[in-house]
N, C-alpha and C positions, 0 to 999 in steps of 0.2 A: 504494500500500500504506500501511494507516495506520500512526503509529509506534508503537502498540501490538497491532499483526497479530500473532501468534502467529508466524504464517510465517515475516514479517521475523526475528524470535528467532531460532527453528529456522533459518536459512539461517546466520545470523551464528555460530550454537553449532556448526553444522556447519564451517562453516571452520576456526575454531578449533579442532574436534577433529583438521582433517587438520593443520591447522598445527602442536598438541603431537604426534600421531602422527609426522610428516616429523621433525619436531627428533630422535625419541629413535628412528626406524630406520639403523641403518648405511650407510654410501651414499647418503644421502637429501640434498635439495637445492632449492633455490625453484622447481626446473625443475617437480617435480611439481605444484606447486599451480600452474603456468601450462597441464600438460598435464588437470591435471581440471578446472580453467575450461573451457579448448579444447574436450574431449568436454563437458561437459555443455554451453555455449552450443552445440554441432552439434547437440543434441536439438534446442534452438528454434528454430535455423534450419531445420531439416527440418520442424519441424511448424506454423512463421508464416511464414516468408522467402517472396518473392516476386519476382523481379529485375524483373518487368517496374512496381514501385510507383518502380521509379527515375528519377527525370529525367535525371539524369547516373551517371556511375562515378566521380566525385572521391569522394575519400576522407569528404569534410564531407557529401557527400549523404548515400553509403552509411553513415555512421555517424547521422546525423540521424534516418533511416529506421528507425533498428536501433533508437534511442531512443524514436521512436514506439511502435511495435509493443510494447515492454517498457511504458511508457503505457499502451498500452489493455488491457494485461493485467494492466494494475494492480499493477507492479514498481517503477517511479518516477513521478517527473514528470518529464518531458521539458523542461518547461520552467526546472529547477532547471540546467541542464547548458550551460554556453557552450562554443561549438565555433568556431574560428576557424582558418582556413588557415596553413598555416608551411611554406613552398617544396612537398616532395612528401611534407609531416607534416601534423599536425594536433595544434593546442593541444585539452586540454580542462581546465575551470574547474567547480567545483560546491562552493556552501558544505559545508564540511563534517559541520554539522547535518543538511544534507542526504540524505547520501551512505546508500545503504541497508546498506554494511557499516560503519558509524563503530562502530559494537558492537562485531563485532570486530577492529576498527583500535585499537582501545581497549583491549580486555582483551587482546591480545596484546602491546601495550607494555607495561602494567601484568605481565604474567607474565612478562617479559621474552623473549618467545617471537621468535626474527626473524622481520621483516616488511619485505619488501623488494620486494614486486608487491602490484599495484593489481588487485583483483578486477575493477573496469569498464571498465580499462582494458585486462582479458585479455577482456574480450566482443566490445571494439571489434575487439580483435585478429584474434579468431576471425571475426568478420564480412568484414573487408578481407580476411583470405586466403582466405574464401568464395566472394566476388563476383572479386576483382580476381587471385587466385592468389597473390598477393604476400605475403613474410615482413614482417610487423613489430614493433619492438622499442618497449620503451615506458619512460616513465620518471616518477617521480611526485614531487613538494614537499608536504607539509604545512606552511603559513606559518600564521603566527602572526596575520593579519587574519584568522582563519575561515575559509580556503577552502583545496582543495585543488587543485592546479596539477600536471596532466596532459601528458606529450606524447608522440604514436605518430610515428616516422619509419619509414619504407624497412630494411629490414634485409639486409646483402650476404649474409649465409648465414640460412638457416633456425637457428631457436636451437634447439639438441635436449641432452640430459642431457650432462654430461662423463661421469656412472659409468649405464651402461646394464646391463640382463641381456637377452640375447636366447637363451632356451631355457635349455641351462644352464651357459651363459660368461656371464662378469662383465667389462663393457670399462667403460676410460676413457680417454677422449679417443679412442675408436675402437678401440682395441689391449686384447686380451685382459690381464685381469688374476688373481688368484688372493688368496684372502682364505685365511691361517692362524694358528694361533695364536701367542700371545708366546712360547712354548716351541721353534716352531720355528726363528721369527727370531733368540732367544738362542744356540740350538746352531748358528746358521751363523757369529754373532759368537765364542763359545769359540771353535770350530774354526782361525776364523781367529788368534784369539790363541796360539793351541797352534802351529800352525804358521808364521806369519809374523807375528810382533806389532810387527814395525817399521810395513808398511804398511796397517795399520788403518785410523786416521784417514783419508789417501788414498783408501782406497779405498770407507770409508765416503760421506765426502763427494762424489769421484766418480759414486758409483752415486747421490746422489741426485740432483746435478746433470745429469746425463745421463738418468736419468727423468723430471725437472723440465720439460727444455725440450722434449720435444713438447707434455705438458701444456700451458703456457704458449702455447707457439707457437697451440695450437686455440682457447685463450681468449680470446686477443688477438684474432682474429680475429671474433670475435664480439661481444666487449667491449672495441671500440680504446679507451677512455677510460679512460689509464692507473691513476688512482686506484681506479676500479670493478673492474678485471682485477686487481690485486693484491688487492684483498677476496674477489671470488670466488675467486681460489686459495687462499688464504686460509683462506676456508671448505671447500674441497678438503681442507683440515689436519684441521679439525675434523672435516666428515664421514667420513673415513677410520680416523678414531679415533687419530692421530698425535699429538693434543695439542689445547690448547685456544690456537689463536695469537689475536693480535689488533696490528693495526696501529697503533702507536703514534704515529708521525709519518712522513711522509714528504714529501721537497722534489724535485721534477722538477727547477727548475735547476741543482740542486746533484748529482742524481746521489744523493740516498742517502735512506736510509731507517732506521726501527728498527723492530724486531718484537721482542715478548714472545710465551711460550708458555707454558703452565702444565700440568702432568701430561704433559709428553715421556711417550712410548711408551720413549724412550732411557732415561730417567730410571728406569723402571718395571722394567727390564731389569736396568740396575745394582742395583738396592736388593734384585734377588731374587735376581740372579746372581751379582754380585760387581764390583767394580770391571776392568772390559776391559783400563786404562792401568797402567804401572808406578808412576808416582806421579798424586797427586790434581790433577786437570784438569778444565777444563770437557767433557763428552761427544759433545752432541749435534751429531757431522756428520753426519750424514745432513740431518737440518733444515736444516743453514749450507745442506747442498748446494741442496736444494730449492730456500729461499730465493736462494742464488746466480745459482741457473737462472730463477727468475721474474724479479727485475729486470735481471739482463743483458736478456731478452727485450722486457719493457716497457723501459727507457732506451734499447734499443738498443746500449748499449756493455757492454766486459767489467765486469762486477760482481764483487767479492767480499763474502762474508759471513763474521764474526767473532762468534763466541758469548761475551759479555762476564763474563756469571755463570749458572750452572747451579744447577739446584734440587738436583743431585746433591751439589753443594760447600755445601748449607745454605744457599740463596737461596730467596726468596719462589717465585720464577720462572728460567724461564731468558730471558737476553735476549740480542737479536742485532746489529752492527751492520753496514750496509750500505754500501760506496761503491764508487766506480771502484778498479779493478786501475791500482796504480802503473803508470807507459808501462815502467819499465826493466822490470816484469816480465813484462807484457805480449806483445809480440813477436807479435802477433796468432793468439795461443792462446788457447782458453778458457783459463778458472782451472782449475787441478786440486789445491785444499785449499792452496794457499798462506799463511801469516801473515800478518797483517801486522805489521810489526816497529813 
């Protein structure tokens, strides 16, 4: 395809349209843009694929093969694209001048739109589970020598949406869910204040920590690479319309972590409803919970989480911090909204 095909545009413009589209629907998540890869690459496997142009079933054949075919259909050059073996993976390398989506690879960082899958690397995708039946996961580098750096491995589960609709239930992580309004969420918060305003907070943070960890639990599984699991939940936040988090730091050896959040749903509730607490406090348990519940899961050990400054108390932001549950409080219980002193 020359690099000023029309087509090339129109493929790159379309990406990017589903790409702002996914950003601003509810629920929405990178899963989509790997499941409309997947269907559109099954169009041109059903109408070029061949299994018998195979010499072998390794993965470098089967994708070599899939590279041709897109060659003579005048999609790339096959020969811009290095493929090299990595145990039961497969590297891939292609300058990035190359690459026939750098358009929009480009106007989606410039619009700040996330971009976190490799469109050629969800073809290869689709191809390997074509031929060989098998999941795989991929992962991508944009380096700074011009080139873009690829790698598909083996994947132990199939990757499928955390927030799915199937008719008309809304699941995530599997388990039915239910979308309503802030109106509803505030009158279950009064109620509880009217009636038992001691255990608020507890219970707050409870219920998110306990919704948290299956969450967590299905991601990990899918995303064992501790730093990438906590981003994807992460963005769990965002897409749910909970707030805007973003991962600030976080150290594996040490067991902690920080998170900021910006427009809490918590926050949004106070400011229309009224302050929950009897004197002025940071709010947002429900988030510690969350939070709580994701890195106990990724470290492995009991985690607590402490909400430092609230946007509700006149902060830019609200901010969280993370680390292990002291041992004397411990006593191999979850946390259930603890302080830390």
């Amino acid at each position: 395809m020359k690099d000023n095909d029309i087509t090339r545009k129109i493929m790159n413009y379309y990406c990017l349209s589903v790409c702002k589209t996914m950003n601003q629907v509810p629920f929405s998540g990178r899963h989509w843009m790997e499941q409309i890869v997947f269907g559109t690459t099954q169009y041109l496997i059903d109408k070029y694929w061949d299994n018998s142009i195979l010499a072998s079933k390794k993965p470098i054949e089967i994708s070599r093969a899939f590279l041709n075919i897109l060659d003579r259909e005048n999609l790339l050059h096959a020969a811009d694209y290095r493929l090299e073996e990595s145990g039961n993976g497969l590297l891939v390398s292609v300058p990035t001048s190359k690459c026939v989506y750098r358009e929009y690879s480009l106007r989606a960082r410039e619009e700040g739109l996330p971009l976190n899958y490799c469109i050629r690397l969800g073809t290869l995708q689709a191809i390997l589970h074509h031929v060989l039946g098998e999941n795989y996961s991929s992962s991508v580098e944009v380096a700074e020598n011009g080139f873009c750096y690829g790698k598909l491995f083996p994947a132990t589960r199939p990757k499928e949406e955390i927030v799915t609709r199937e008719g008309h239930m809304l699941k995530i992580a599997g388990r039915r869910a239910v979308l309503f309004p802030q109106e509803t969420y505030a009158s279950l918060l009064i109620s509880i204040k009217e009636h038992a305003p001691h255990v608020l907070e507890h219970v707050l943070f409870d219920a998110g920590y306990q919704s948290g960890l299956s969450l967590a639990h299905k991601v990990k599984v899918l995303y064992p690479e501790p730093q990438e699991c906590l981003q994807l939940l992460l963005e769990e936040i965002n897409n749910q319309g909970l707030g805007k988090a973003e991962l600030i730091s976080v150290s594996l050896p040490r067991t902690r972590a920080k998170i900021r959040c910006y427009e809490s749903f918590q926050v949004a509730v106070a400011n229309e409803y009224g302050q929950l607490y009897r004197t002025p406090q940071v709010i947002c348990d429900l988030l510690r919970g969350f939070f709580a519940a994701y890195l106990s899961v990724i470290f492995e050990k009991e985690i607590i989480c402490e909400e430092m400054v609230c946007q509700s108390m006149g902060a830019d932001y609200c901010e969280f911090l993370a680390l292990p549950l002291p041992k004397k409080l411990s006593g191999g219980r979850k946390p259930r909204g603890q302080k830390i002193k």
